[in-house]
C-alpha positions in Angstrom: 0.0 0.0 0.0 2.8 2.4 0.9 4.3 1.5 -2.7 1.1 2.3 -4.4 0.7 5.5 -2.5 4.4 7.0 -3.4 3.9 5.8 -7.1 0.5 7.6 -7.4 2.3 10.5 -5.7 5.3 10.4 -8.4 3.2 10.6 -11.0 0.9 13.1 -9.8 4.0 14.9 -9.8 5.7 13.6 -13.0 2.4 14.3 -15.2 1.1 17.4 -13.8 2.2 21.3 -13.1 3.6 20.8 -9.2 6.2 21.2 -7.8 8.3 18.6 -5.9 7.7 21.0 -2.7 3.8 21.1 -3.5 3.9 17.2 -4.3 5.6 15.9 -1.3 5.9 19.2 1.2 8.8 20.3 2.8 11.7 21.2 0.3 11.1 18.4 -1.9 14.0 16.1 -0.7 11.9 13.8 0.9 9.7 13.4 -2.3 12.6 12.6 -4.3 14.0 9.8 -1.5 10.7 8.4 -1.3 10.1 7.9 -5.0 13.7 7.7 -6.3 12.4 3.7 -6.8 9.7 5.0 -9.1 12.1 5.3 -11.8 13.1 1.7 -12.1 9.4 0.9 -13.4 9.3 -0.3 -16.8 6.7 1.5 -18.9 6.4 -0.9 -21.9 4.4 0.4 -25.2 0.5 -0.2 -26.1 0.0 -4.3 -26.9 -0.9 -4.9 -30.8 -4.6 -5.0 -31.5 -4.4 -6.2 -34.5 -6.7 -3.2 -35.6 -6.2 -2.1 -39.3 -6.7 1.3 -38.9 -8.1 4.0 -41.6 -5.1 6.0 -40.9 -2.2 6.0 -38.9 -0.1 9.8 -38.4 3.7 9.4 -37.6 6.4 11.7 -36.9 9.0 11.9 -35.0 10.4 14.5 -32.0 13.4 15.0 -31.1 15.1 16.1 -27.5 18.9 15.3 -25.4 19.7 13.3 -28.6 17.4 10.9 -28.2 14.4 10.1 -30.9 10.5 8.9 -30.0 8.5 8.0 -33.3 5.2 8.0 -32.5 2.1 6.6 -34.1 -1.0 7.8 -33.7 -4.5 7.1 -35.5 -5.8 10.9 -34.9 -7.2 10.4 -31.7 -5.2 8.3 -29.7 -1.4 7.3 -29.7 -1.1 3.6 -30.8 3.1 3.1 -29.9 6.1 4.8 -29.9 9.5 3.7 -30.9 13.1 5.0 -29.1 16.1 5.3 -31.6 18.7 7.8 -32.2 17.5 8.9 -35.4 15.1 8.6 -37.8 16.4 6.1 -40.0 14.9 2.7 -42.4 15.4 0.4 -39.3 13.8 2.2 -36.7 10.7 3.0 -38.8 10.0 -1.0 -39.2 10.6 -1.5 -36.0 7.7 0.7 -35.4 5.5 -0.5 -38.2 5.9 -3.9 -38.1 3.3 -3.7 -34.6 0.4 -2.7 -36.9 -1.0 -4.0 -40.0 -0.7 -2.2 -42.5 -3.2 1.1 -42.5 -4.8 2.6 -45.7 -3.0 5.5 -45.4 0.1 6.7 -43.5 0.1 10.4 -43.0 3.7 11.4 -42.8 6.3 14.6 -43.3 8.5 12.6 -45.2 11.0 12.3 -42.2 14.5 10.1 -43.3 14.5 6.4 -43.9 10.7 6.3 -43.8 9.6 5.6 -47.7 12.2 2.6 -47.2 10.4 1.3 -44.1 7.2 1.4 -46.2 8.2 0.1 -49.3 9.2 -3.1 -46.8 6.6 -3.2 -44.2 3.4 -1.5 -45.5 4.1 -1.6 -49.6 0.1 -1.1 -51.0 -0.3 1.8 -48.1 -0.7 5.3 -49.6 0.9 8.2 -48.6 -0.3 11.5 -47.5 2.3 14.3 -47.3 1.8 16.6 -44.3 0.3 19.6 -46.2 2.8 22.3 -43.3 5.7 20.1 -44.0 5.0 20.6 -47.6 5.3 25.1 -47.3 8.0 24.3 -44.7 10.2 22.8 -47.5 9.2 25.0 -49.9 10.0 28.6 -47.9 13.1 26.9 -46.8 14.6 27.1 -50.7 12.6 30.2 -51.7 12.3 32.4 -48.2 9.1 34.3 -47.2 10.3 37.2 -49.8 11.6 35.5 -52.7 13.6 38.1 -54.9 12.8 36.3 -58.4 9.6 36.2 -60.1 9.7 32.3 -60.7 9.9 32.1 -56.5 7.1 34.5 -56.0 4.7 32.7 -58.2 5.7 29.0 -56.6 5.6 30.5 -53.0 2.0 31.7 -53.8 0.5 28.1 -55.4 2.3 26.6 -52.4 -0.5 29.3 -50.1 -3.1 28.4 -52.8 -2.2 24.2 -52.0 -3.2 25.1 -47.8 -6.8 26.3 -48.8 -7.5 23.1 -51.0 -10.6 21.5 -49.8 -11.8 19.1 -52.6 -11.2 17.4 -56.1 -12.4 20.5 -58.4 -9.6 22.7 -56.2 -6.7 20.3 -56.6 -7.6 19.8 -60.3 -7.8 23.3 -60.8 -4.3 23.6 -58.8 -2.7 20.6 -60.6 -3.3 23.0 -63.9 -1.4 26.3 -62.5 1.6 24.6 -61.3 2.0 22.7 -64.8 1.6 26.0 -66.1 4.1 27.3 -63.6 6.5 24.6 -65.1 6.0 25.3 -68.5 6.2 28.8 -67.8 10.2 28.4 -66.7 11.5 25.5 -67.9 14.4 27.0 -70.2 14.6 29.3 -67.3 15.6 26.4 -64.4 17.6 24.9 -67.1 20.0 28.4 -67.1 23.8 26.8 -66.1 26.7 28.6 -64.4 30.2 27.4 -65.3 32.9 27.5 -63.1 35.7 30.2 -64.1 38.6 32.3 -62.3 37.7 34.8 -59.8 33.7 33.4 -59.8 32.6 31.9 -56.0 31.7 28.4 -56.4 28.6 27.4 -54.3 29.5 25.5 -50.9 27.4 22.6 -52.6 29.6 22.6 -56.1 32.0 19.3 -56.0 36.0 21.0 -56.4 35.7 19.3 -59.7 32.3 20.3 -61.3 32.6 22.5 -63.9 29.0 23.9 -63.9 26.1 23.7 -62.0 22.2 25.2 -62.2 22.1 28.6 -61.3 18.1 28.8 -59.7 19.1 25.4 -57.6 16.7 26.2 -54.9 13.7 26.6 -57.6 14.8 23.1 -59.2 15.3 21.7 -55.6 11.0 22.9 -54.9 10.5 21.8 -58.4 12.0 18.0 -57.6 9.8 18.2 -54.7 6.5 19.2 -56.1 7.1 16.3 -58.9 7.8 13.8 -56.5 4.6 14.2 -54.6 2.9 13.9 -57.7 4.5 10.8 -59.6 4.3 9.1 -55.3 0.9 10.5 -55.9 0.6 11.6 -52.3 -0.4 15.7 -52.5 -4.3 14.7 -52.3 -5.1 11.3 -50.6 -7.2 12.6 -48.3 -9.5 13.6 -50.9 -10.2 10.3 -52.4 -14.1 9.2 -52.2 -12.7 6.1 -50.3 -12.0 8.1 -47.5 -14.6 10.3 -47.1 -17.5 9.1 -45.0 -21.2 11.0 -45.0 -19.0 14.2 -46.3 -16.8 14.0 -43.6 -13.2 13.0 -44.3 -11.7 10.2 -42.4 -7.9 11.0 -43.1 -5.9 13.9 -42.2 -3.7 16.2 -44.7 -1.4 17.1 -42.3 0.3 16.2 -38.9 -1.3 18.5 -36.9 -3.2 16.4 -34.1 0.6 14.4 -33.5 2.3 17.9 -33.7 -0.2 20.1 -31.7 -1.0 16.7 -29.2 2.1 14.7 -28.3 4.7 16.3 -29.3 3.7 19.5 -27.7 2.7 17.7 -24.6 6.5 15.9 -24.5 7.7 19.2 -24.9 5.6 20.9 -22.2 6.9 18.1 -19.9 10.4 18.6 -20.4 10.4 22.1 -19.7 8.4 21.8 -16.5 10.8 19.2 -15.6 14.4 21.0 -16.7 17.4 19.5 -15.6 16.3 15.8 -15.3 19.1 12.9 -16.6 18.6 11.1 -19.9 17.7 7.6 -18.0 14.6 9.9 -16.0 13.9 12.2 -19.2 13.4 9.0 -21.5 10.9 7.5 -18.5 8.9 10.9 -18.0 8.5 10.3 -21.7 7.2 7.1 -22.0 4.8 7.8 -18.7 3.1 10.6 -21.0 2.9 8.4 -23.8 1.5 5.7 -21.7 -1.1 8.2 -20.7 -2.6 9.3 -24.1 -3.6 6.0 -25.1 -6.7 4.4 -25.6 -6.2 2.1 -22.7 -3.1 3.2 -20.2 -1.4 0.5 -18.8 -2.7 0.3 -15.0 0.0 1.9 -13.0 -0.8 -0.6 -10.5 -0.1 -3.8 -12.9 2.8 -2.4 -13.7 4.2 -1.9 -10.1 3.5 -5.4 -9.6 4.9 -6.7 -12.4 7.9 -4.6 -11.8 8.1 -6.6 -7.9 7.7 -9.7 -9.4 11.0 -9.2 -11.8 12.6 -8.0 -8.6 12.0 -10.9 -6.6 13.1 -13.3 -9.8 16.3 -11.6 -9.4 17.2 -12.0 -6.5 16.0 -15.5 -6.4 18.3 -16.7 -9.3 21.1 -14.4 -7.9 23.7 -16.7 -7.8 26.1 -17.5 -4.2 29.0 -16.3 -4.3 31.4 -19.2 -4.8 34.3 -20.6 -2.3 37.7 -19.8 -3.2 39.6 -23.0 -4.2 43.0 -24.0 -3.4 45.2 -22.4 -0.2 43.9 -18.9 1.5 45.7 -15.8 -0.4 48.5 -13.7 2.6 46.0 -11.1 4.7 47.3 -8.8 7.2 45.7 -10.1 10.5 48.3 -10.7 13.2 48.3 -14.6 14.1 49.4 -16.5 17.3 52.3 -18.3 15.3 53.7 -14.9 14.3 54.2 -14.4 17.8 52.5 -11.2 17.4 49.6 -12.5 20.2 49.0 -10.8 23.4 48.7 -13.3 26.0 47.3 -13.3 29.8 50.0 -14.5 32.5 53.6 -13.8 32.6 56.2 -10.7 33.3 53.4 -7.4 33.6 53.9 -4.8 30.8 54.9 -1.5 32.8 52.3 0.2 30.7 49.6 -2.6 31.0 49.7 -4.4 33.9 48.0 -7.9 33.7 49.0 -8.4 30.1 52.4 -9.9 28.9 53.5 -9.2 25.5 55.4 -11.8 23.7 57.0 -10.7 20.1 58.6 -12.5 17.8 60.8 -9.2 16.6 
């Protein structure tokens, strides 16, 4: 009962806007000896439904160098995933948990299209629409000095306000047109010559390169996400339900749910060590699932383990052969003191015998 009472305690604490001192009174101290134990708990992701799922929304957030991807079906988180970086391996390791969804809603994030073209191959893809703007002001800026950056920076605004088929046909059109439009002029070449800068990104040996390479670099992105065909999922008629659509075009309710709440936490709770940050973590996740694990099965379960190791603990073993030199004094060293005999002058009753 005691243990159940600290753990609630801790994660009143943990999960909400206390302090330590308002949690456990005094200065805190006592709170942090009582529930240092807390820590130890093993909070173990959501078990596999088996669900196939409409949609599943994953990204992933990043804080003390660690990575969480997180999956979430847009109204619960469904698992998470630790790794150091987004990368092929970690994905699967995430998606092979779930079967495979209709549609994966997704900023693109490193390693992922590999993960699916292994795990869930016939899912489609839905680009996260603020993902999408964030690539494309990152190569033009907000205030694009050439014409040809104005116009794409503008059908990238007219892309956030499409709502259905007759809109992303009609956008489709302009940005064909906005390829057509200045092709010769993102073909336009630079060649390397005496006293002209060469580009941080020009190899030593390249004797040209494009000159508008953040236009072509927007205009590689736009056609991918139309060959992947992955701009307008969400507007397909196999997705929409009573005129309500079913899947998202963006990341928002991961971004805005938790990711923000992970980063909430972790500035409430400055200063904690990786090993505690990574916990606090997987306590939040635990808590925005469908069904939370039961704190209290899981401080049992954590007791059982405990007992299980300390019951195959194994004895220590009994040194074989002679006993190694130690530095007690022994009676055949002569070094004994010994009742009877000529007194000591300093302690009377007690004669010394030495073998020095």
């Amino acid at each position: 009962m005691t243990r159940k009472a600290q753990l609630n305690t801790f994660l009143g604490w943990l999960l909400g806007k206390t302090s330590q001192r308002q949690a456990g009174g005094g200065t805190g101290r006592s709170l942090r000896f009582s529930t240092a134990w807390c820590w130890n708990i093993e909070v173990p992701p959501p078990e596999p439904t088996g669900e196939v799922h409409r949609q599943i929304i994953v990204d992933g957030t990043y804080f003390n160098g660690w990575c969480a991807l997180i999956a979430h079906n847009g109204q619960h988180v469904i698992g998470w995933q630790w790794c150091d970086r987004e990368s092929k391996a970690a994905w699967v390791a995430l998606f092979k948990r779930f079967p495979a969804p209709d549609v994966v809603v997704t900023d693109g994030g490193t390693g992922l299209r590999a993960a699916l073209d292994q795990q869930w191959r016939r899912t489609r893809i839905q680009r996260c629409f603020f993902h999408i703007r964030a690539a494309v002001v990152r190569h033009t800026t907000l205030n694009p000095r050439l014409e040809a950056g104005q116009e794409i920076l503008a059908l990238t605004r007219e892309l956030m306000r499409v709502q259905d088929l007759d809109a992303a046909a009609a956008w489709m059109g302009d940005y064909a047109w906005w390829e057509a439009k200045w092709s010769s002029f993102l073909k336009q070449r630079t060649y390397a010559k005496k006293g002209l800068e060469r580009p941080v990104w020009a190899k030593p040996n390249q004797n040209w390169w494009y000159t508008h390479i953040q236009l072509r670099r927007v205009q590689g992105l736009y056609r991918q996400l139309i060959r992947d065909k992955s701009l307008f999922t969400f507007l397909d008629q196999d997705y929409v339900s009573q005129g309500i659509r079913t899947v998202e075009r963006a990341t928002s309710r991961l971004e805005g749910g938790p990711n923000s709440a992970i980063k909430h936490l972790l500035r409430h709770h400055r200063g904690m060590p990786e090993t505690h940050t990574r916990k606090a973590v997987d306590w939040l996740l635990n808590s925005l699932t469908e069904h939370p694990h039961d704190p209290r099965e899981l401080l049992q379960r954590h007791h059982r383990a405990a007992e299980q190791t300390a019951k195959h603990k194994p004895e220590p073993e009994e040194p074989l052969g002679p006993q190694s030199y130690g530095t007690a004094t022994t009676a055949e060293e002569g070094l004994w003191a010994r009742k009877g005999g000529p007194e000591d002058p300093d302690t009377p009753g007690l004669y010394t015998h030495s073998c020095l």
